[in-house]
Structures are given as C-alpha cells and as structure tokens.
Backbone as a chain_set.jsonl record, in Angstrom:
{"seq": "XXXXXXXXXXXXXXXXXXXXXXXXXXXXXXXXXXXXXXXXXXXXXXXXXXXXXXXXXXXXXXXXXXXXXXXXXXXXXXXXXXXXXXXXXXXXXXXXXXXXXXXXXXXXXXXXXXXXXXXXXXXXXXXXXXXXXXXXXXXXXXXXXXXXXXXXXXXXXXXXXXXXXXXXXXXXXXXXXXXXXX", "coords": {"N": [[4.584, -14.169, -0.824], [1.795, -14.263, -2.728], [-0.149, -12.402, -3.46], [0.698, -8.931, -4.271], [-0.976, -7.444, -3.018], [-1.208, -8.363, -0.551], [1.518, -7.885, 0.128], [1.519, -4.885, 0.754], [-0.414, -5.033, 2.407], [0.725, -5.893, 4.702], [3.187, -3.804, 4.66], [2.282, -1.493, 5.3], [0.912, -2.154, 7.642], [3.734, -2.288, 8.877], [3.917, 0.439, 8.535], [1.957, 1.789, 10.737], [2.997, 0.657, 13.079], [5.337, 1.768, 13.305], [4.152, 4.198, 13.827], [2.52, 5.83, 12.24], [0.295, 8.052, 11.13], [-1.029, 9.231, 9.048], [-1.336, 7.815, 5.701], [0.018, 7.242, 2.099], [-0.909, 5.708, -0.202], [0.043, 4.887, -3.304], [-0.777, 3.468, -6.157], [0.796, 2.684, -9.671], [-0.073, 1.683, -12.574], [1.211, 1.051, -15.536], [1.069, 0.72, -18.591], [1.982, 2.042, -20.744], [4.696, 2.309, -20.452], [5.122, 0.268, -19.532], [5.021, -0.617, -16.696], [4.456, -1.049, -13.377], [3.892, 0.175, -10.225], [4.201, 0.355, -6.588], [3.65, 2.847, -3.696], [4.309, 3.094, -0.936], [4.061, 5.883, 1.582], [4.79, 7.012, 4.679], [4.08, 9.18, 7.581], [5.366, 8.678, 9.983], [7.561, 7.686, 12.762], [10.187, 6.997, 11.096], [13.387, 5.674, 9.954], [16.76, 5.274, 10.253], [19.752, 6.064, 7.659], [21.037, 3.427, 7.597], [19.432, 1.336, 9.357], [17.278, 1.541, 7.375], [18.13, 0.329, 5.358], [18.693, -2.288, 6.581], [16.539, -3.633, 7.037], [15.819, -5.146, 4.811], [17.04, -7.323, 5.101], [16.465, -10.806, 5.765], [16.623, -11.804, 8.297], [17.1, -9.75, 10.058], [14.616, -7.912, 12.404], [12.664, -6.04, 14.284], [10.461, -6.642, 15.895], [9.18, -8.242, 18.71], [7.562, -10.928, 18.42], [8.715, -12.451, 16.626], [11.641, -13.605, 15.225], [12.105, -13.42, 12.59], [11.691, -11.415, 9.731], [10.122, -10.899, 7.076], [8.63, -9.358, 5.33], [9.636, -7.009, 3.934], [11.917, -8.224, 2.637], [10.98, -10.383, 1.012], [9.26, -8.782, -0.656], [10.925, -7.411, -2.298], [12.598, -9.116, -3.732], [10.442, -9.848, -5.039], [10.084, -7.958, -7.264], [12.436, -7.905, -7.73], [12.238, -10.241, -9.17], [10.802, -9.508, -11.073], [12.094, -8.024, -13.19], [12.715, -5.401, -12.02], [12.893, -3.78, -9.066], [13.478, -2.526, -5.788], [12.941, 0.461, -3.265], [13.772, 2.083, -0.409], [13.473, 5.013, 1.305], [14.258, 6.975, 3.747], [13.729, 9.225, 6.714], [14.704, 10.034, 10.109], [12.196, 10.593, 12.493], [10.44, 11.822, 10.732], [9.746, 9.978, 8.855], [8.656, 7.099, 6.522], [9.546, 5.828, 2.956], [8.42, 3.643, 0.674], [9.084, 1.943, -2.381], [8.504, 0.374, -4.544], [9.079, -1.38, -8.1], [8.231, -3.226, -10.863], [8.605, -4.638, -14.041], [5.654, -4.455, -15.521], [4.635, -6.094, -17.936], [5.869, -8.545, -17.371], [6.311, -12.339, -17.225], [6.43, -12.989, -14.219], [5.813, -11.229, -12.758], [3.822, -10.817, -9.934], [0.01, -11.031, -9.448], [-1.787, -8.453, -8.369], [-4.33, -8.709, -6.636], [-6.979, -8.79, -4.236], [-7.373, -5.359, -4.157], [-9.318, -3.528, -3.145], [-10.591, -5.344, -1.298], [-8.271, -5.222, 0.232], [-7.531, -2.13, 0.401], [-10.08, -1.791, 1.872], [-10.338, -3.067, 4.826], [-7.969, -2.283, 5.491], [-9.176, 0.719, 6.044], [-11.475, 0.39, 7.984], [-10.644, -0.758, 9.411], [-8.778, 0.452, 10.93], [-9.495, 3.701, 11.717], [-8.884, 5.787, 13.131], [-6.8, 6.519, 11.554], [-5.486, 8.71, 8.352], [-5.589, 7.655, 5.651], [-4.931, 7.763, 2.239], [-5.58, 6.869, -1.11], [-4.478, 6.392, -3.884], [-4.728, 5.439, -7.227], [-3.626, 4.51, -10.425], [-3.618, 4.634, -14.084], [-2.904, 4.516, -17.275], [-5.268, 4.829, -18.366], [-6.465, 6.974, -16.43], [-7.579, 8.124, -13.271], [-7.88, 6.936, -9.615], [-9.01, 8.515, -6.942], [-9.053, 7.739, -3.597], [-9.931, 8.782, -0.536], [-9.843, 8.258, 3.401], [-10.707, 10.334, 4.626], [-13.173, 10.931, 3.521], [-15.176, 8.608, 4.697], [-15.423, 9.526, 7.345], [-16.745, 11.832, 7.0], [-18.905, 10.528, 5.87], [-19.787, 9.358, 7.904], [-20.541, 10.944, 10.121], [-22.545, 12.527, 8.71], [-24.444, 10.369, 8.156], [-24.811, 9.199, 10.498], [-23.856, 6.939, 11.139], [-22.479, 3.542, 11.543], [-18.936, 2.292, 10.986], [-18.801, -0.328, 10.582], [-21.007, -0.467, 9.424], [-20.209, 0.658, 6.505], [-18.931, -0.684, 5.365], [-19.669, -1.972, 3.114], [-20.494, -0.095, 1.427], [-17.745, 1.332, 1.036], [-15.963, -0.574, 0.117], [-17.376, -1.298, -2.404], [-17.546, 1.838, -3.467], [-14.272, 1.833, -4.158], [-13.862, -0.437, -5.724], [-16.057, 0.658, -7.966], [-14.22, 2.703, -9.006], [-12.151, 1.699, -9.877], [-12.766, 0.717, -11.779], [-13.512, 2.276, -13.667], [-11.142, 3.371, -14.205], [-9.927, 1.676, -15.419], [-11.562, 0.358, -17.461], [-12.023, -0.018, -21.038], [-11.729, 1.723, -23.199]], "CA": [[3.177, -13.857, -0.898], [1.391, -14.624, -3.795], [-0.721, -11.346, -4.107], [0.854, -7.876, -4.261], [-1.92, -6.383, -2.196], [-0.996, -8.965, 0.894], [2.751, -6.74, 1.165], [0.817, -3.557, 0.873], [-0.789, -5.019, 4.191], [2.23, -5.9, 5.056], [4.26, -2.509, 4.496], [1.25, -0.17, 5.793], [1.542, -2.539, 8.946], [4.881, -1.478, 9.388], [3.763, 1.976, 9.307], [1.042, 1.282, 11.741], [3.533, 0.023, 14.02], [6.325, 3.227, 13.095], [3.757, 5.275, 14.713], [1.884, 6.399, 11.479], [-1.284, 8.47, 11.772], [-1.005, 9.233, 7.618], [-0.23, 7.401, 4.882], [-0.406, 7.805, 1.313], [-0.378, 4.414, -1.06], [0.26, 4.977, -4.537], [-0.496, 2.644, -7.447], [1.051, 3.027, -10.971], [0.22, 0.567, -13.935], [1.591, 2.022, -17.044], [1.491, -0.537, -19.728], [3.099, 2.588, -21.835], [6.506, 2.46, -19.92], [6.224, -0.91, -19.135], [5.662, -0.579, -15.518], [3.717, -1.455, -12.486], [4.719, 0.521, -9.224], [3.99, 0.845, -5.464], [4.561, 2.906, -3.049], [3.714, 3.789, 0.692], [4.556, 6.838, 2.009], [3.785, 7.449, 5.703], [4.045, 10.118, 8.629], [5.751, 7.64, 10.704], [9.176, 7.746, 12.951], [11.345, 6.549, 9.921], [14.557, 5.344, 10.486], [18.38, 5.622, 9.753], [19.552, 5.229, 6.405], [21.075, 2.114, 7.906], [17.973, 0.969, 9.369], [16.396, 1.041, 6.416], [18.58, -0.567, 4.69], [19.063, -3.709, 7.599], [15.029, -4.057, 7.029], [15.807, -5.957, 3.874], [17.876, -8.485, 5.63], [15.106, -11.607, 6.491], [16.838, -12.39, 9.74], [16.639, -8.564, 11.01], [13.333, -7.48, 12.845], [12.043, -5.152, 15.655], [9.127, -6.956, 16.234], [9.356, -8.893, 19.692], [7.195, -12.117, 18.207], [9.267, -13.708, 16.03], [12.81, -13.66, 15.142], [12.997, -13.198, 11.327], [11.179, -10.194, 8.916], [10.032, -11.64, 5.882], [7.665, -8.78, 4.704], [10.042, -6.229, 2.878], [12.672, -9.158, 1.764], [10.542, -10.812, -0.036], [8.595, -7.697, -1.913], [12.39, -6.782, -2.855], [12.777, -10.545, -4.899], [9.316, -10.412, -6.176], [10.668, -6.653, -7.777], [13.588, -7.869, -8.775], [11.858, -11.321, -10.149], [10.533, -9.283, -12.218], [13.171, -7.433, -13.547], [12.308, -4.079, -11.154], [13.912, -3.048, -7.68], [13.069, -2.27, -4.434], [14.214, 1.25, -2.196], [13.499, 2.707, 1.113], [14.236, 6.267, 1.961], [13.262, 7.098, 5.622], [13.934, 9.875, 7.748], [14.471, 10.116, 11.25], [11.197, 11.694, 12.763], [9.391, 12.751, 9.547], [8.675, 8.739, 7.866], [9.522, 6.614, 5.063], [8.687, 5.746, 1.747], [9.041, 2.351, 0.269], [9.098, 2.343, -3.54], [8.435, -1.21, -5.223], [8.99, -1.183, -9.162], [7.852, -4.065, -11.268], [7.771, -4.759, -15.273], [4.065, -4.971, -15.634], [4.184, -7.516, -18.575], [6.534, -9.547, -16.575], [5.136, -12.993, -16.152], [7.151, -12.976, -12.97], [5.008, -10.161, -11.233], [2.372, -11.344, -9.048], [-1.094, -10.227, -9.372], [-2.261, -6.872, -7.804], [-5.577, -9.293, -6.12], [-7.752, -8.048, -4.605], [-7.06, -4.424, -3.612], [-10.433, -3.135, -3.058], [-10.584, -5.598, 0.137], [-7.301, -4.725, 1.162], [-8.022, -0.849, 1.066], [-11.167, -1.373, 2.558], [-10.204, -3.265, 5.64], [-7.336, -0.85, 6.466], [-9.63, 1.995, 6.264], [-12.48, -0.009, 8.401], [-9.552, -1.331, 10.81], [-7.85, 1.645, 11.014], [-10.582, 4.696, 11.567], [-8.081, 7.013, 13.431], [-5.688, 6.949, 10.657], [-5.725, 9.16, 7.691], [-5.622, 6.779, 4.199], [-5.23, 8.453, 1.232], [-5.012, 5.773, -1.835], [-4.106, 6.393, -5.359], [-4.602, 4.59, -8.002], [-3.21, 5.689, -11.695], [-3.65, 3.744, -15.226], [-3.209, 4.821, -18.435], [-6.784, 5.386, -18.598], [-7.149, 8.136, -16.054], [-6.561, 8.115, -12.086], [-8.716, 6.89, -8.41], [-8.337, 8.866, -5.185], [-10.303, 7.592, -2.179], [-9.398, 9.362, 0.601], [-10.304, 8.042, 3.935], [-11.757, 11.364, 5.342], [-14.792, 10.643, 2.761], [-16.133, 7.462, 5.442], [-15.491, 10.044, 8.699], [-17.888, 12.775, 6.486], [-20.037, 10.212, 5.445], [-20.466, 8.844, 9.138], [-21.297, 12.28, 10.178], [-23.779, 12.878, 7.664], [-25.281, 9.557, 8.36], [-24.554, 8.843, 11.933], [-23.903, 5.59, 10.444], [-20.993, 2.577, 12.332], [-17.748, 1.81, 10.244], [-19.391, -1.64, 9.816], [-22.14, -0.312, 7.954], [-19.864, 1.461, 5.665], [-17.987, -1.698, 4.97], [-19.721, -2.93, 1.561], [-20.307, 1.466, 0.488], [-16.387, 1.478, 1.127], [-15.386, -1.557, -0.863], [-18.36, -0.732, -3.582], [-16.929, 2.801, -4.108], [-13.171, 1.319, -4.687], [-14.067, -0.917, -7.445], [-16.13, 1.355, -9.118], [-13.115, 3.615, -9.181], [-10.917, 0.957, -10.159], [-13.319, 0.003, -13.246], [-13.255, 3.334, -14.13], [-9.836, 3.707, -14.78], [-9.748, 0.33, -15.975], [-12.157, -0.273, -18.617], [-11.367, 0.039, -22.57], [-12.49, 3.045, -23.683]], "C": [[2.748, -13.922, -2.357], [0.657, -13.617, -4.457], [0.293, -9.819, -4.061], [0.215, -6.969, -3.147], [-1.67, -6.844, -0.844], [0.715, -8.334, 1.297], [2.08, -5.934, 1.355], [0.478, -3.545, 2.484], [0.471, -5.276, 4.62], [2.844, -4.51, 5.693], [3.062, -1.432, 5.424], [0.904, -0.842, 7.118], [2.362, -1.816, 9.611], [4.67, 0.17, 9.86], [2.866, 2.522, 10.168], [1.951, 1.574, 12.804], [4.86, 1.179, 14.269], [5.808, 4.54, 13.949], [2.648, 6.414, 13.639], [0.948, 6.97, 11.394], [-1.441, 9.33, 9.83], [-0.315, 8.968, 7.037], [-1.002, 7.159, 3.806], [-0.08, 6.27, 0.605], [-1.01, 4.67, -2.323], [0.57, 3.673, -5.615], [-0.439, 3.127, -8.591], [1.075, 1.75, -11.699], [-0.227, 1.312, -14.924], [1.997, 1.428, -17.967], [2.314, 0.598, -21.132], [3.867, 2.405, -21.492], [6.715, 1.137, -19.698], [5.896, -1.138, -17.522], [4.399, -0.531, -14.692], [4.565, -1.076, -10.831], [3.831, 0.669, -7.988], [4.784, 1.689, -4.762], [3.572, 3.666, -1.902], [4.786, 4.698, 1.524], [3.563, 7.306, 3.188], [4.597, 8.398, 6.531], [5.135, 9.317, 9.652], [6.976, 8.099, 11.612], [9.778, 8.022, 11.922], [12.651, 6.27, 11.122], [15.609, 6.266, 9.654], [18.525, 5.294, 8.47], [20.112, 3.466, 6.713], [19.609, 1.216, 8.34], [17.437, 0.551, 8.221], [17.116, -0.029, 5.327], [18.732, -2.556, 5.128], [17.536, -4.852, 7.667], [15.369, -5.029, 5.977], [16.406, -7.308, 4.024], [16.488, -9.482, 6.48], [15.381, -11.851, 7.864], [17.103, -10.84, 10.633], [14.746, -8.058, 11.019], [13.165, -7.066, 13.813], [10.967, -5.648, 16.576], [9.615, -7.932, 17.243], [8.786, -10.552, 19.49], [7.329, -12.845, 17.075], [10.595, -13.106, 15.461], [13.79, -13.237, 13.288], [11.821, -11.662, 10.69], [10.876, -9.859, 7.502], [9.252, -10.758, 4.69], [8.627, -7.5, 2.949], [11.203, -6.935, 1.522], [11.841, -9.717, 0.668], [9.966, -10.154, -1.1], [9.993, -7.401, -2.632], [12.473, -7.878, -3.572], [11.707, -10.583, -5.217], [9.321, -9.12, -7.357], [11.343, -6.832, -8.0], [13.872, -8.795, -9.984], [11.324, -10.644, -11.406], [10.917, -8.371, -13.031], [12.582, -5.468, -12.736], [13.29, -4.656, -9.858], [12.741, -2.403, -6.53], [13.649, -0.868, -3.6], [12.95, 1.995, -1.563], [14.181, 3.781, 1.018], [13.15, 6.598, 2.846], [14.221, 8.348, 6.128], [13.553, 9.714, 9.123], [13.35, 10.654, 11.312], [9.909, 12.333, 12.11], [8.832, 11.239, 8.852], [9.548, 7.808, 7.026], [8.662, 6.388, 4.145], [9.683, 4.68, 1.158], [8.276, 2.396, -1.129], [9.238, 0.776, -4.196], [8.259, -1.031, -6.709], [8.871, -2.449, -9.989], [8.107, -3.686, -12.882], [6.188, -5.184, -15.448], [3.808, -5.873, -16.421], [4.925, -8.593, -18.341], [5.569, -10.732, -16.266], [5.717, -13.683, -14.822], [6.242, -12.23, -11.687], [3.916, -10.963, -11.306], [1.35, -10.801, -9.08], [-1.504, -9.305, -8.421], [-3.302, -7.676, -6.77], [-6.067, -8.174, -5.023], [-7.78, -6.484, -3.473], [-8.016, -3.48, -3.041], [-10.73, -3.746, -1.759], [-9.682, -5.038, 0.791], [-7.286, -3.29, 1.928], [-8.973, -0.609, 2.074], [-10.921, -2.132, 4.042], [-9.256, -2.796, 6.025], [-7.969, 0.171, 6.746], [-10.308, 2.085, 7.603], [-11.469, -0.468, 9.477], [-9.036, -0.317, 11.264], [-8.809, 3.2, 11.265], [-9.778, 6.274, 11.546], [-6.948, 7.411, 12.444], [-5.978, 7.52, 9.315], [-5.098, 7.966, 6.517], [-5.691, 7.292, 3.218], [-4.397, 7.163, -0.122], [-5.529, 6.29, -3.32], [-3.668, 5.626, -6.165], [-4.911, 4.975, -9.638], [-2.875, 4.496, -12.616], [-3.423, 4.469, -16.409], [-4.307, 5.634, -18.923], [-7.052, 6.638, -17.548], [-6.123, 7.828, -14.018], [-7.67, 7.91, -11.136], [-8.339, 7.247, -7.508], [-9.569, 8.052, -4.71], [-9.295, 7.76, -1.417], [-10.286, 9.084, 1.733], [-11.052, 8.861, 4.873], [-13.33, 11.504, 4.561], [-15.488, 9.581, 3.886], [-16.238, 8.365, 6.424], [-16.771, 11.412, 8.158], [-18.969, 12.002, 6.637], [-20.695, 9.455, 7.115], [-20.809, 9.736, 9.846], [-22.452, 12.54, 10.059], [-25.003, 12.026, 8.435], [-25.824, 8.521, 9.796], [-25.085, 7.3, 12.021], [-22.628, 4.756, 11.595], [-20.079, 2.608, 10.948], [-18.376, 0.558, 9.77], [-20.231, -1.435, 8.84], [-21.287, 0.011, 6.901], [-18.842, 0.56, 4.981], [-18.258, -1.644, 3.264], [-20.275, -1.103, 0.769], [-18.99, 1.833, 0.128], [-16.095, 0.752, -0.195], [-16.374, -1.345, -2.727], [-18.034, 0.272, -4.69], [-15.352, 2.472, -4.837], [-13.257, 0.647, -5.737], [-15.009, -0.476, -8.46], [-15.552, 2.117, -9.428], [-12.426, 2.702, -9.816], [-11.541, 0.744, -11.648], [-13.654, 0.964, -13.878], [-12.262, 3.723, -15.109], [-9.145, 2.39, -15.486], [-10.455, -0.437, -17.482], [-11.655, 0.203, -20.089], [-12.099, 0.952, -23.178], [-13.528, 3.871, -24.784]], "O": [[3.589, -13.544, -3.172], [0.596, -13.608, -5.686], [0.878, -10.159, -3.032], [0.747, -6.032, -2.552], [-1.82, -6.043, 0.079], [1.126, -8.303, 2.457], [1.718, -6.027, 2.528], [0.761, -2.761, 3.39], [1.175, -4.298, 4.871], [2.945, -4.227, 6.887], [3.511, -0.622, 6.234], [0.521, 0.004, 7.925], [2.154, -1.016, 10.523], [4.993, 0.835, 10.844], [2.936, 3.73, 10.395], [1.807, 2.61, 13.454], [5.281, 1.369, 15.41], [6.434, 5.452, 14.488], [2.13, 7.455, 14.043], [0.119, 6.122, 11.726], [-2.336, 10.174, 9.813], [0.881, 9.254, 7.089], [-2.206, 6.915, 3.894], [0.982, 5.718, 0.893], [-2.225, 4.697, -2.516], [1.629, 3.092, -5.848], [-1.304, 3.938, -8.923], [1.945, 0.889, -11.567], [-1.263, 1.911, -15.214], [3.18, 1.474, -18.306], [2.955, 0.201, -22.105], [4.501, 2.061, -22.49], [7.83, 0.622, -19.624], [6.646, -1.977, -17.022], [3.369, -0.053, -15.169], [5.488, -1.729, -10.344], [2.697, 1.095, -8.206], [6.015, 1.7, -4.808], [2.598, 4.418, -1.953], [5.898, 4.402, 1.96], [2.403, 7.716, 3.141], [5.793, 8.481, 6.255], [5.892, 10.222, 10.003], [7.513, 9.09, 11.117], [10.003, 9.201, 11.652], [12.835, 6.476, 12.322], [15.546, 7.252, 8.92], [17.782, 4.467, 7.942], [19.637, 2.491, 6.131], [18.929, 0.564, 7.547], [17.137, -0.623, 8.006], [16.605, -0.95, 4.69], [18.82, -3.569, 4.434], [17.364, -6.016, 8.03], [15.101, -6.136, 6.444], [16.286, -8.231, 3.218], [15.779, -9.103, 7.411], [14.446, -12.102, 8.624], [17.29, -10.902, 11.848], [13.948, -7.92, 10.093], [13.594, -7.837, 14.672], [10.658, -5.214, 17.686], [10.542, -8.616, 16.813], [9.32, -11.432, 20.164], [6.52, -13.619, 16.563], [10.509, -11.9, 15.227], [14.933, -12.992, 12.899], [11.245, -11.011, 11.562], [11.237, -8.859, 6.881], [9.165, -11.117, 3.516], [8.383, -7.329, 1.754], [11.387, -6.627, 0.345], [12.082, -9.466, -0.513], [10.002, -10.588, -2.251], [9.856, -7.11, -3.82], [12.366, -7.398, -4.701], [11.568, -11.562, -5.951], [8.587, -9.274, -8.334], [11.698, -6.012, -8.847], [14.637, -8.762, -10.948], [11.39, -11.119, -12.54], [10.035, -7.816, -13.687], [12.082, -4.589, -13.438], [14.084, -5.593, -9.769], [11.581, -1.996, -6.589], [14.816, -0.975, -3.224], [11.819, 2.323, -1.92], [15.37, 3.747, 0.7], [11.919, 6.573, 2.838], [15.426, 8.327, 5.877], [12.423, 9.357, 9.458], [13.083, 11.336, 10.322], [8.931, 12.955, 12.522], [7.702, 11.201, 8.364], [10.772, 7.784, 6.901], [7.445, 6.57, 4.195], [10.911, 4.633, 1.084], [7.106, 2.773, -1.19], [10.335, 0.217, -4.185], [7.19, -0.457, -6.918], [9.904, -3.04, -9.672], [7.868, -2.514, -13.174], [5.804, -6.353, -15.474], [2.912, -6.653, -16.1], [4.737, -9.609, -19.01], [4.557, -10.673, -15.568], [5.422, -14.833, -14.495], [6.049, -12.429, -10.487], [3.302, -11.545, -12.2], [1.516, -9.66, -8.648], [-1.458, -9.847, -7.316], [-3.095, -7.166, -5.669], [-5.669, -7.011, -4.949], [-8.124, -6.513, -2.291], [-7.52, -2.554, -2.401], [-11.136, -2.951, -0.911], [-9.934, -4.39, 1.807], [-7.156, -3.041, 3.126], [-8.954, 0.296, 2.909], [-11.67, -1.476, 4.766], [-9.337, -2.688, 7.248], [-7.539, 0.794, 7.717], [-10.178, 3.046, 8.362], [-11.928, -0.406, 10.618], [-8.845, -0.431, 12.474], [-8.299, 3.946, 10.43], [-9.806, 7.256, 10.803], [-6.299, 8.453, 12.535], [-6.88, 6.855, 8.804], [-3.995, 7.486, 6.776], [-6.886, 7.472, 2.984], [-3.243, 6.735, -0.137], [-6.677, 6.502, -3.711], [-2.556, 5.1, -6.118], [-5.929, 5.503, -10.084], [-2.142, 3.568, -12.275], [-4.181, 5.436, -16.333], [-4.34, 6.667, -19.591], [-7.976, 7.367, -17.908], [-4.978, 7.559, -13.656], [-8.664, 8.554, -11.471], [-7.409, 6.671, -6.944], [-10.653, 7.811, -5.242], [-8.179, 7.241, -1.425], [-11.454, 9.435, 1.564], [-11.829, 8.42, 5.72], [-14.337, 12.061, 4.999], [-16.691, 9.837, 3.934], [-17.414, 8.306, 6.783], [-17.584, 11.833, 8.98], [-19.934, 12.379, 7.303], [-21.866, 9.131, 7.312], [-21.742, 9.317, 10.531], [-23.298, 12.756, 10.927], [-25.997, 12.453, 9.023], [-26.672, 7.655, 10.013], [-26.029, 6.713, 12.55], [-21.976, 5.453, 12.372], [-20.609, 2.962, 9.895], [-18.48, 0.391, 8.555], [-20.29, -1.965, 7.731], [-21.776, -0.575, 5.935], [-18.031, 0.985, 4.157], [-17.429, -1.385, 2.392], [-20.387, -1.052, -0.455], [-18.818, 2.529, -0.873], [-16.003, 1.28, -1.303], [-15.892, -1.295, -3.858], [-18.063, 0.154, -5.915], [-15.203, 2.827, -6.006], [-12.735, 1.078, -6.764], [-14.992, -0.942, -9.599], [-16.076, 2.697, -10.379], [-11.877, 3.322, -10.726], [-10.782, 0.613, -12.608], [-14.239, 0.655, -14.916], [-12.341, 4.173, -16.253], [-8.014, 2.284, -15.96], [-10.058, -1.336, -18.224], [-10.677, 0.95, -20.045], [-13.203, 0.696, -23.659], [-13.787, 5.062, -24.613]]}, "num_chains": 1, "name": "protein.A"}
C-alpha cells in the first residue's frame, strides 16, 4: 500500500471483523526522537499469542474470501523498510493492539495521506462503533472522539451524511493545528 492511512483501514477492519465495538487509533510523529508511530487498540476478541503472531504470515487468513492476508505482512516490511518494527499483543477476550514503528525521516516510510478521509469514513461507516483518534506532534496533540457526531446529531437531529464534510472539516483543522510552525 502506498499510503499509511490505507493499513489503518486495513487494521481497524480487522477489528471490525474481531468483533470490536471500541477502538482507539493513536498517531505519533516525533521528529525529536526520530519517529513516526501507529497504533490500534481495540475491544475486540483478540487472539492467542500464536495467533497473533501466524497473522504476519501472508499465506495465513480467517477470512473465507480469499486465501492469502496481505494487510498486517506488508505494514510489518513497510516498518521494517524503514528501519522500525512491527508487534501485536492480543488477548483472548479483552482485544489487541497492533503497534507499527517507523523512522519518520526515513525516505523509506510511506506517506501518512490522507487521514482526515480515512477517519472520517470509518466514523460515517461505522456509527455504532465508538472511535476515539489521537493524533500527537511535537507541536501539541488532536482528539476527535466519535461520540462528538452522536451529540452533535442529537442536538441537530441532523443524518451521518450531513455530518460528512463537519466531520472531515473538524479533523484537518485539528491536524493543522498541531501541525503548523509556530
């Protein structure tokens, strides 16, 4: 995958599909340390530590429509392309949490693109599921938490569609927040 933000869908799939009903996705770019990190942490089943470990293998998969499992293998070689690492710790019953570590001035790592759609069409796809997304720079830090659209459709006894381009709107002015040069 060529963006960063297309595993994210990816991985927060998986925990979709685990049985997830909250999940927490954490971005870190920390040009002091060096470092550019994900990580999704959901409610989910979880697995074995085997399990989690067998996920990294491209030709193991659970999924009934198609035969190989290309989503966590490959985030694990685009983390290790760029001199970073990849780990899973899952519990039975309680979830997992997948931990992607990058050099940020690596020109190996793949661009972040665009994460502001990505958030916003899990939130807008996803209604019943709690979303809580963090995003942490140098410069400061962005929550959006997806119980802000279920208030604000309340309030405004508004659709999810409407709330598409207030959703995506609010995310990148959070992001350019913690982003701009001070």
């Amino acid at each position: 995958m060529r963006e960063l933000s297309l595993h994210i869908l990816d991985i927060v799939t998986n925990s979709l599909e685990a049985g997830a009903d909250r999940i927490i996705l954490f971005i870190e770019e920390l040009a002091s340390v060096n470092r550019f990190r994900i990580v999704v942490h959901d409610n989910g089943r979880g697995m074995s530590q085997e399990a989690a470990q067998q996920v990294l293998d491209p030709f193991v998969t659970s999924r009934s429509t198609r035969t190989v499992g290309l989503g966590l293998p490959l985030l694990k070689m685009a983390a290790e392309q760029s001199g970073g690492y990849l780990v899973i710790k899952s519990t039975v019953g309680k979830g997992t949490r997948v931990t992607a570590d990058f050099k940020k001035n690596s020109l190996n790592r793949a661009p972040l693109g665009d994460i502001a759609e990505t958030v916003m069409n899990l939130i807008i796809g996803t209604p019943e599921i709690h979303l809580c997304y963090i995003h942490k720079t140098d410069k400061g830090v962005f929550i959006f938490d997806s119980y802000w659209i279920l208030a604000r459709m309340a309030e405004q006894n508004i659709t999810l569609y409407e709330l598409t381009k207030p959703v995506k709107e609010r995310i990148l002015s959070g992001l350019q927040k913690i982003n701009s040069v001070g």
